[in-house]
C-alpha positions in Angstrom: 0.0 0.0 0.0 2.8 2.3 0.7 4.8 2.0 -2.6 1.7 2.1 -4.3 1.1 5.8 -2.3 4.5 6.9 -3.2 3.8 6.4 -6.7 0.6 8.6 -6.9 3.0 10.8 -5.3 5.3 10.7 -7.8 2.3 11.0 -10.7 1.1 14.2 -8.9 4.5 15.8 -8.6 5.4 15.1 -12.9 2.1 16.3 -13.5 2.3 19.0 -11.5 -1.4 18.1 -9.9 -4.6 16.6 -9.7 -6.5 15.6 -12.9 -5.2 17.4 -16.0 -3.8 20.5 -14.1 -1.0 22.0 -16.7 1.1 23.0 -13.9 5.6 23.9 -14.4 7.3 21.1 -13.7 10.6 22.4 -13.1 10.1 25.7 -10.8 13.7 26.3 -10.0 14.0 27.0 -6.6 15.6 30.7 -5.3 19.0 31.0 -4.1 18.3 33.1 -1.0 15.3 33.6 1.6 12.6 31.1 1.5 9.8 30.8 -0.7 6.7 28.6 -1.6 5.5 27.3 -5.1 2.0 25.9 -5.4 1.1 22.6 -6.7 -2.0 22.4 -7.2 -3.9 25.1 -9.4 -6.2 25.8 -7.0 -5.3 26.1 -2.6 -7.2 27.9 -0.2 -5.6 30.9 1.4 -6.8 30.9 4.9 -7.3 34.2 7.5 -5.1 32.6 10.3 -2.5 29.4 10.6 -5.2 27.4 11.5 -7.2 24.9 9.6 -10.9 25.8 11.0 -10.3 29.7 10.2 -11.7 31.2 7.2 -10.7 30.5 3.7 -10.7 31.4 0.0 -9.8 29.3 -2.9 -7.2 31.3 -5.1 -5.9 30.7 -8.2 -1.6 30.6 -7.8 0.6 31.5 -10.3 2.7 29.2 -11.8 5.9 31.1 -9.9 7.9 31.2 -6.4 6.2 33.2 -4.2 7.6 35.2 -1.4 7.1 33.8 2.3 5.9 36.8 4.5 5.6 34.5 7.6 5.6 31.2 9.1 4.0 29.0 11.9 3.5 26.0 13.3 -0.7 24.9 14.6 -1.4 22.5 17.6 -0.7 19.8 15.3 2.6 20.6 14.5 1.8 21.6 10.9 3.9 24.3 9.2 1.9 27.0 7.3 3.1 29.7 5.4 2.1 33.5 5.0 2.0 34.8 1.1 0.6 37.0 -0.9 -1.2 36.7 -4.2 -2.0 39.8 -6.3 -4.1 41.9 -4.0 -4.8 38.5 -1.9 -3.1 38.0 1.7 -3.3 35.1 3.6 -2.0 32.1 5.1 -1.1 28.6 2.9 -1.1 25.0 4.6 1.9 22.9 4.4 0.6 20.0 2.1 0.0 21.0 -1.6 3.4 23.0 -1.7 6.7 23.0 -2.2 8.6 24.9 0.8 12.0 26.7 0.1 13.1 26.5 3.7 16.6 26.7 4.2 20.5 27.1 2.0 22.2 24.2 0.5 22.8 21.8 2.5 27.0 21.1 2.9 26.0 18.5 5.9 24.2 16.3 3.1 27.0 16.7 0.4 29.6 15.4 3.1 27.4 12.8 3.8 27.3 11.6 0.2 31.5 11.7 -0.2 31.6 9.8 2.5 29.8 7.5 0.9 31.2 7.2 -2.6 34.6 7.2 -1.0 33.9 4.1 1.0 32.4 2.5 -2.4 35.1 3.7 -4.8 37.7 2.0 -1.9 36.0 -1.2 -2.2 35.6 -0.7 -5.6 32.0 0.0 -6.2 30.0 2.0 -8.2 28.1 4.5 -5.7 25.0 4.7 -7.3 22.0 6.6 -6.0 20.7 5.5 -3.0 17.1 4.9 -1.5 16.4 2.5 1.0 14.2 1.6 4.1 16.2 -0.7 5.2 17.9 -0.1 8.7 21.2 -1.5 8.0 21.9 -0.2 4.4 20.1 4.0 6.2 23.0 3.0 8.4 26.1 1.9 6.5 25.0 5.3 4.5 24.4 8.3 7.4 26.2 6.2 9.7 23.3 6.1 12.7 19.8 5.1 11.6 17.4 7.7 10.3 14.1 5.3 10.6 11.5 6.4 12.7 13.1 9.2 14.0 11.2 12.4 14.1 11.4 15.8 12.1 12.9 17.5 14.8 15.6 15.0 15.6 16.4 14.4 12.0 17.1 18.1 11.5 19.2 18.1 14.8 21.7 15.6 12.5 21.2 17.0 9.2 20.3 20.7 10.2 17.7 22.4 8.0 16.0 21.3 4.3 16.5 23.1 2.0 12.7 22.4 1.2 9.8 20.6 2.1 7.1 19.1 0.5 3.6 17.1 2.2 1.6 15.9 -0.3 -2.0 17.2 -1.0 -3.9 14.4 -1.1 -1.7 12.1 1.3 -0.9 15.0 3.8 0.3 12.6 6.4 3.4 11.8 3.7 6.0 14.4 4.0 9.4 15.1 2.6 12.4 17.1 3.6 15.2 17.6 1.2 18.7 18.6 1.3 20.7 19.9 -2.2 24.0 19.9 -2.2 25.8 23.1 -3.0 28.1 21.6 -5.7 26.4 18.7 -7.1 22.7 18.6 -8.5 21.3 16.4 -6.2 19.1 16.2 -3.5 19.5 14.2 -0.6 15.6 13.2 0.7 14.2 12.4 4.0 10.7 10.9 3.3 8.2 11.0 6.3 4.9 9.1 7.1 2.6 10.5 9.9 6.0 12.3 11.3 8.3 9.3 11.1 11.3 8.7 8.8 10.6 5.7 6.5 12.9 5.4 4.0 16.0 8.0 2.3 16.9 8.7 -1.1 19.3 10.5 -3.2 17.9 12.0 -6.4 19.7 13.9 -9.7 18.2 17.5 -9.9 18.1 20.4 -7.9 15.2 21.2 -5.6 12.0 21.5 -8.0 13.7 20.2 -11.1 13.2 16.3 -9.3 10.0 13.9 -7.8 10.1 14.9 -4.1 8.2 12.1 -2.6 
């Protein structure tokens, strides 16, 4: 059931959104502050950070838009202030794609570490995505599975974005790009827990997130 979740994921993200939505699918992320980029054509723009406060469904631009604000509810759910033409308001967490944080150096080291160890016993590192305990392991060198958000960003410090997806919300993922490669190391959540860790080619918005 879960691979077969990850997989709409994936659909979504290359489409860009539900149905026939004709949405960009490679919104380059912004170098500096942090940002949010819609997913879905449509995403209702509430009054307050708060999920029983008054909204309106607006129409998003296919384009970054600047984060005025942030905040966390009772349920530990990041939204995110923005404005759209003459429209204020505040955006939940699932349905876009949060520029959060710089490149990630923590992540790149991570990853030379890695192909080091495979190039010295004569491997080919090869990107790498796994839920297994052993192999999360061998790679970060302590376990990543079933930790929380907050604990995982106490080892790997902030993502460079974030992504929960609309129609799964409890599926979350955090990602890390490396400053001189283009790829993303990714932190994929269920219902707040690490289950699994991937490496992807691409830059944050250029690749699936989920």
């Amino acid at each position: 059931m879960k691979k077969i979740l990850i997989l709409i994921s994936l659909v979504l993200i290359f489409a860009g959104a539900a149905s026939a939505q004709d949405r960009t699918l490679s919104p380059v992320a912004p170098s500096k502050g942090q940002w949010a980029y819609a997913l879905e054509d449509l995403l209702p723009l509430y009054n307050a950070p708060d999920a029983k406060a008054d909204a309106e469904y607006i129409e998003f631009p296919e384009e970054w838009l600047k984060v005025l604000d942030t905040a966390r509810d009772s349920e530990n759910n990041l939204w995110c202030k923005v404005k759209v033409g003459k429209s204020s308001g505040w955006l939940a967490q699932n349905g876009i794609l949060f520029k959060a944080g710089p490149k990630s150096k923590t992540a790149s080291d991570l990853y030379n570490a890695y192909e080091k160890k495979m190039k010295k016993a004569n491997k080919n590192p090869e990107l790498f995505a796994s839920e297994d305990p052993s192999e999360c392991k061998e790679f970060l060198g302590f376990n990543p599975l079933g930790m929380s958000e907050t604990s995982i960003q106490k080892r790997l410090g902030k993502p460079t974005a974030r992504y929960s997806d609309y129609f799964e919300p409890q599926f979350t993922t955090l990602t890390y790009e490396f400053p001189n490669k283009d790829m993303t190391f990714n932190v994929c959540m269920e219902n707040g827990k690490v289950y699994t860790i991937k490496l992807n080619n691409g830059r944050v918005g250029a690749i699936s997130i989920n």
